[in-house]
N, C-alpha and C positions, 0 to 999 in steps of 0.2 A: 891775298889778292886774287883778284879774277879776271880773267885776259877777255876780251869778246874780239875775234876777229870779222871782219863783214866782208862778202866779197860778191862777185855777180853783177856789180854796175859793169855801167858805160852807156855806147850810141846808141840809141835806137829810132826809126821812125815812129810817127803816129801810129796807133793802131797796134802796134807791134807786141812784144812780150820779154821780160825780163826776169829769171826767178835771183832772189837776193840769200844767201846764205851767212850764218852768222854761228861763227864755232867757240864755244866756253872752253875755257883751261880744266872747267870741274865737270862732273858728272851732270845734267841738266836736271839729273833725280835732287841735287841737292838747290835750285832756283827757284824760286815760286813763281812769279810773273817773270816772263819777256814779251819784249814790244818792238817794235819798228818806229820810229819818229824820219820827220823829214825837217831842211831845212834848206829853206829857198833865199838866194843873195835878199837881202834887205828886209828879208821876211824874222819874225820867231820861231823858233821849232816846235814843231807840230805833232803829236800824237798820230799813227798812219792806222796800229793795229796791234792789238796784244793778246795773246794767251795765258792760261793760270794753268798751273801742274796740274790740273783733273782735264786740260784740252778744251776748254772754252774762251770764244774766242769775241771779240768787241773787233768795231774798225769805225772811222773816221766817215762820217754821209759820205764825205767827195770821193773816196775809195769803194762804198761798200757796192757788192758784184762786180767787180774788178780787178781785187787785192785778195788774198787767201793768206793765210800765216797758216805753218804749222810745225809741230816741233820733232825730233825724230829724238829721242832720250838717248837708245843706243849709241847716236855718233853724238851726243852733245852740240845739236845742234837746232838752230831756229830758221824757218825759212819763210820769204816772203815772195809765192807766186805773182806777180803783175800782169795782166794784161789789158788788153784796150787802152793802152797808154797815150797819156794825154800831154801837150805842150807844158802844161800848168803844173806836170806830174815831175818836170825838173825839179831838182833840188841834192843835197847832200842826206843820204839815207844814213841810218846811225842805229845800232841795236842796244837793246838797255834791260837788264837782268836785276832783279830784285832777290837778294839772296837774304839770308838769315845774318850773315858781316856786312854787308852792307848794299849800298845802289852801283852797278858798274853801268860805264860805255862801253859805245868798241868808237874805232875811231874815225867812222864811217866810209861809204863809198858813196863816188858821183853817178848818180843818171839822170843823162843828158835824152831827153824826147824831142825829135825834129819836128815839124809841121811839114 
């Protein structure tokens, strides 16, 4: 089993900045892909932003120059810088790890963007 913790949400205004971190129970040397997903009330969840173990990185049009992902292997961890945060950018953030046993969550954080 593989734990994924997320943490880093909350308030913020427009415009503002949020970084999101997401810590694995394993070594991140043994994950292939992580990714960021969002989910907005009455929405499906969404793909935000992922990296592959060689550090290349994909992101969603309505994030990209805005959102950054990056991974730091030594602490086992994924991060996801935000800013110029937008109204629309609400939702429940959720990290997601592709390992060789199997697909994990974590069991997401709120960020909430004021107008």
């Amino acid at each position: 089993q593989v734990q994924l913790v997320e943490s880093g949400g909350g308030l913020v205004q427009a415009g503002g900045s949020l970084r999101l971190s997401c810590f694995a129970s394993i070594s991140t040397f043994r994950i292939n892909d992580m990714g960021w997903y969002r989910q907005a009330p009455g929405k499906q969840r969404e793909v935000v932003a992922a990296i592959d173990r060689g550090g290349s990185t994909s992101y969603a049009d309505s994030v990209k120059g805005r959102f950054t992902i990056s991974r730091d292997n030594a602490k086992n961890t994924v991060y996801l810088q935000m800013n110029s945060l937008k109204p629309e950018d609400t939702a429940v953030y959720y990290c997601k790890a592709w390992t060789l046993i199997g697909v994990y969550w974590g069991q997401g954080t709120q960020v909430t963007v004021s107008s």
